[in-house]
N, C-alpha and C positions, 0 to 999 in steps of 0.2 A: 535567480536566487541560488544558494548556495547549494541546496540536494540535489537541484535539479540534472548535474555531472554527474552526480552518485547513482540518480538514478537510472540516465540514461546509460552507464555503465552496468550497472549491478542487474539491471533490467527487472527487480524484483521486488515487493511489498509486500510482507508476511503479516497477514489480515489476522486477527486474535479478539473474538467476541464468544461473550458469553459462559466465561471460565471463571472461577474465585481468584481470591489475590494471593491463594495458596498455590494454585495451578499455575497462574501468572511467572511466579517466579521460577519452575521448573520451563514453564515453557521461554520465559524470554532467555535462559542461560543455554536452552538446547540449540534455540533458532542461533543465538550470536554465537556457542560456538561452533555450530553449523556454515557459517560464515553467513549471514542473513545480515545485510546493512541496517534495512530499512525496516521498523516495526512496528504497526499500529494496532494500537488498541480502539475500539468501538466507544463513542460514550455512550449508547444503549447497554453495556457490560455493566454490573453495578459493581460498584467502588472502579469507576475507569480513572479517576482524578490520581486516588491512591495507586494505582497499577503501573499510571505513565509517571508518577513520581519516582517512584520503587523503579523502573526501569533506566531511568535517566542517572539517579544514585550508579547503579548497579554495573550501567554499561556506555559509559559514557567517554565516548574515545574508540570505542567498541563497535556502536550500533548505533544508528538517529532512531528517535522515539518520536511514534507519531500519534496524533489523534483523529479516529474516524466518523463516520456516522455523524460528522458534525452540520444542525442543521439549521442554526440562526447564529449569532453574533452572539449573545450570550454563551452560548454553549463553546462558541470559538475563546472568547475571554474568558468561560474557563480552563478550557484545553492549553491554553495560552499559559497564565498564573501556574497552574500543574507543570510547564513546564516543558510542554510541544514542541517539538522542533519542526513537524509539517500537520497539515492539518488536509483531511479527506471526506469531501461527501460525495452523498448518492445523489446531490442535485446540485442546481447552479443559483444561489443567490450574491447578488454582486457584492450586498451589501458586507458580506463574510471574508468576498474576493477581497474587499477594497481594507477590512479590518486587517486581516493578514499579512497585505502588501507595507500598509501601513507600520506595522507591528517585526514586519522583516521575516514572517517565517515563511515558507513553503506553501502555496495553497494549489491542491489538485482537485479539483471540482469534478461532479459527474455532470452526464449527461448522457442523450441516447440519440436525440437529432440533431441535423446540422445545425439547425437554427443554435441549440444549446449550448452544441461544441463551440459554435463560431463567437457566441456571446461570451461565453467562458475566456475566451482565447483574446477577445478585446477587452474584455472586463480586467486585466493583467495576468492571466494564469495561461503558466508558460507551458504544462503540460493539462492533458482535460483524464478522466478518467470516464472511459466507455463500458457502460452499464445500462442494465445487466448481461451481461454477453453469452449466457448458459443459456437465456430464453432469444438474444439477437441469431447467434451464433456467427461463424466464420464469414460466410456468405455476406453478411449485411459488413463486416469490420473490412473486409474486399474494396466495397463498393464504396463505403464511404470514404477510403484510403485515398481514392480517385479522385475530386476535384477539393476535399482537406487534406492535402500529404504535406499540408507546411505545419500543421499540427501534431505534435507528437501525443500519443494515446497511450495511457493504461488500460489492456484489456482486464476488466474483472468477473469474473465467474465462473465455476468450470472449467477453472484451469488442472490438470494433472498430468504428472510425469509421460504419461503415454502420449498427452494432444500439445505440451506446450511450445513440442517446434512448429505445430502447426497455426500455434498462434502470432509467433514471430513471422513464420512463414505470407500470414496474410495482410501484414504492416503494422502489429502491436510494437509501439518504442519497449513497452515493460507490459510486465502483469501483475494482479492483486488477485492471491492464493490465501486461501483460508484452512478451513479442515484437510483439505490435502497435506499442508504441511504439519499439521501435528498429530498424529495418529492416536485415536481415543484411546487406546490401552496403555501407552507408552503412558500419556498426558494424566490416564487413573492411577498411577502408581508413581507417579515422578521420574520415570526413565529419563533423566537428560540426555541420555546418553545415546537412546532410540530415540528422541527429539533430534537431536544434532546430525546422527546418521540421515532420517529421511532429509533435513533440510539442505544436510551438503550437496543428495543428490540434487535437487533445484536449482540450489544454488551453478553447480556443472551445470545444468542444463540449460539457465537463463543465460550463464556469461558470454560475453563478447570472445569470440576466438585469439584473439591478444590477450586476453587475460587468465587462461586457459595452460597457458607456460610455466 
């Protein structure tokens, strides 16, 4: 699929739940020009339809817009209509995978065992999303690295600037960063401008040394 370059590049996914669609728009202008590719909103977020609308408008050419927390095929078909360009859950239904594949967007699925990564990864989804990785930790993303390393992984949880070389370091392709990247004070008062600062740092931090120039 077509993000999946971007993301194995950019190595990043700037996770966004549980904000208004006032906040939304401070925060997706600080992450893009933070240089944030990739940006999903939660559809547990209310008004997520309006939010990844409003963002696609706004940053398009900029930024892919994505939809999260998505957890049947409806919710996919809406994420979709709104206007999705990849689409992310915390579990593996195929039926979602195969909606997706169908539909041409992006699908990164969760998961936490092999059995799920391995279903995921036949079911067509080119990368899996490894969760939750705040309560797996390092140790388990190692070992699983070991007989799945043909599967590329989003580690999600727990990611922040002090630990996320050490999440590359253990065989994460990318990661899914959330409140790290938007810092509650900047996000209460609309600082884009503090939004964009902490995401550049990530942003440096995720890139590939080639991109880096």
């Amino acid at each position: 699929m077509k993000l999946t370059n971007e993301l194995m590049d950019s190595r990043l996914v700037a996770i966004v739940r549980g904000i208004t669609r006032s906040e939304a728009k401070a925060a997706g202008a600080g992450l893009a020009a933070g240089g944030v590719r990739l940006m999903e909103v939660t559809m547990n977020t209310a008004g997520a339809l309006d939010i990844i609308q409003d963002w696609r408008s706004a940053y398009n050419g900029q930024a892919y817009v994505g939809a999260g927390t998505v957890l049947n095929v409806k919710m996919a078909r809406e994420a979709a209509a709104a206007g999705a360009q990849f689409i992310i859950s915390p579990n593996v239904d195929v039926n979602v995978i195969a909606f997706a594949l169908e539909k041409g967007i992006d699908i990164w699925p969760g998961a936490m065992t092999p059995t799920e990564i391995v279903t995921a990864f036949y079911a067509g989804a080119e990368v899996v999303k490894l969760f939750p990785m705040a309560s797996l930790g390092l140790g388990y993303l190692r070992e699983i690295r070991g007989p799945l390393n043909h599967i590329p992984l989003i580690a999600t949880g727990g990611v922040t600037l002090g630990n996320i070389a050490d999440y590359f370091e253990a065989g994460a392709s990318a990661v899914g960063i959330g409140s790290s990247l938007l810092p509650k004070e900047d996000l209460a008062i609309g600082n884009i401008e503090g939004i964009a600062e902490c995401a550049a740092r990530f942003v440096q931090a995720a890139a590939r040394p080639h991109l880096l120039g």
